[in-house]
C-alpha positions in Angstrom: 87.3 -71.2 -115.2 89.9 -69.3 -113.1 88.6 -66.2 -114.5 84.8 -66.7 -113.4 85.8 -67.9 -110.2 87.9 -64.9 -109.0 85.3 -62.5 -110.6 82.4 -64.2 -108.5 84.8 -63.6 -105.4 85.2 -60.1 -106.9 81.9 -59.1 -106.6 81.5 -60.7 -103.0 84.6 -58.6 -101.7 82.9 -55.1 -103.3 79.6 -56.0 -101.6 81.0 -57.1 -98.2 83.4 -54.0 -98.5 80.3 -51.6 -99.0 78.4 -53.2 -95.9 81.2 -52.9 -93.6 81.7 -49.3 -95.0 78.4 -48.2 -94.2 78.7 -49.9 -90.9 80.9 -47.7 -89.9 80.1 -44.5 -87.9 81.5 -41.0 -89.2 82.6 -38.1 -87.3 79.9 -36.4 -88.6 77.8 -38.8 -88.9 77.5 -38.8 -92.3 75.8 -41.9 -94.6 75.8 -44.1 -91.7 74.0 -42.1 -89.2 71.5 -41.3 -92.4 70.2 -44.8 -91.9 69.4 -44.4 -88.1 70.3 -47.7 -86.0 71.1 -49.7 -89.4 74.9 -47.6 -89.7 76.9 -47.2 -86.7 74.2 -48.2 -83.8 74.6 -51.5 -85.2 77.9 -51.7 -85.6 78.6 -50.9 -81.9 75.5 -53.4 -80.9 77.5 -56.2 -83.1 80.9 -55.9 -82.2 80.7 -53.3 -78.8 82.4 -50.8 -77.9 85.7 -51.4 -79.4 83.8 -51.4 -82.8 85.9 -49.0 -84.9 89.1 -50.7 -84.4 87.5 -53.8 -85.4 85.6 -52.7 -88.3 88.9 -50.3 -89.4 90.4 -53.5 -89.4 88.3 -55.6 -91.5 87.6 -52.8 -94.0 91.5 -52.5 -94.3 91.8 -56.3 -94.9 89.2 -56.3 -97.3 89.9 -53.5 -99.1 93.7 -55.0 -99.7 91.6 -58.5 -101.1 89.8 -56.4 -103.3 93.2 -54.8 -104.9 94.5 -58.3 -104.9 91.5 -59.7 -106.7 91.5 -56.6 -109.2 95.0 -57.2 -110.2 94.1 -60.9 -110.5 91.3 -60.4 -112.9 93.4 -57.6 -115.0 96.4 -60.2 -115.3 94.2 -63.1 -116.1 92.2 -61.2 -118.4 95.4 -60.1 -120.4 95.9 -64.2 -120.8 92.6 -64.5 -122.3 93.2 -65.3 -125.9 89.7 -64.1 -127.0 88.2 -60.6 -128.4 85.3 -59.5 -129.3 87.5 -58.2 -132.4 89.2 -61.7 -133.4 86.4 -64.9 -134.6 87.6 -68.4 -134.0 90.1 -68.0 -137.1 92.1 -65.6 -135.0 92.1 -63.2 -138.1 90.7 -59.7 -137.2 87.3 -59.2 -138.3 87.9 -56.5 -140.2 90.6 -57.4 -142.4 88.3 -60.6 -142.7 85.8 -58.3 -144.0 87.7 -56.2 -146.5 89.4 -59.1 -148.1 86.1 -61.7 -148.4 83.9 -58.1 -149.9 83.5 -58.3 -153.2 83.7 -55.2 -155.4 80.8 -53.7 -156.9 80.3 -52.6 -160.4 80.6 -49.1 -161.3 77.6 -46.9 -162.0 77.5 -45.3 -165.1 76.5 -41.6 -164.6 73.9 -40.0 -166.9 75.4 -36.9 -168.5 73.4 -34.1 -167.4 71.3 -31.9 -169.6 
């Protein structure tokens, strides 16, 4: 449950991290001037003229959220008992496999003439 939760919140952090990324306007007005008033015209309509130090700030916070929700996932992902590899048995599917397989007759070869 914990898991889906903080990967839900995951993937809201990455979007809202890539909006308030292409908010912002570069010195050389790089993808945000590309979309005209959408990348740093609105930002400085929003937020006024004090917009960069705002939006450095809010990318900085949510850039730290997303390394804290990253680590989360990888530590609560580690708990996770399941595999893709393991069935409900816990026994690895392929020694599963190898022991249950029965083994075939041999073919008799034909002597060649």
């Amino acid at each position: 449950m914990w898991f889906t939760v903080v990967a839900v919140l995951h993937v809201l952090i990455c979007i809202f991290l890539v909006a308030i990324v292409l908010m912002q306007s570069a010195k050389g007005h790089g993808l945000a001037g590309a979309f005209g008033s959408f990348g740093g015209g609105m930002a400085q309509n929003l937020f006024g003229a004090q917009a960069g130090d705002m939006l450095t700030k809010i990318t900085t916070f949510t850039a730290a959220a997303f390394v804290a929700s990253s680590l989360t996932l990888a530590v609560l992902s580690a708990k996770k008992s399941s595999s893709i590899m393991t069935e409900s048995s816990g026994k690895a599917v392929t020694e599963k496999t190898v022991e249950e397989t029965p083994a075939k007759a041999p073919v008799a070869e034909t002597p060649a003439e």
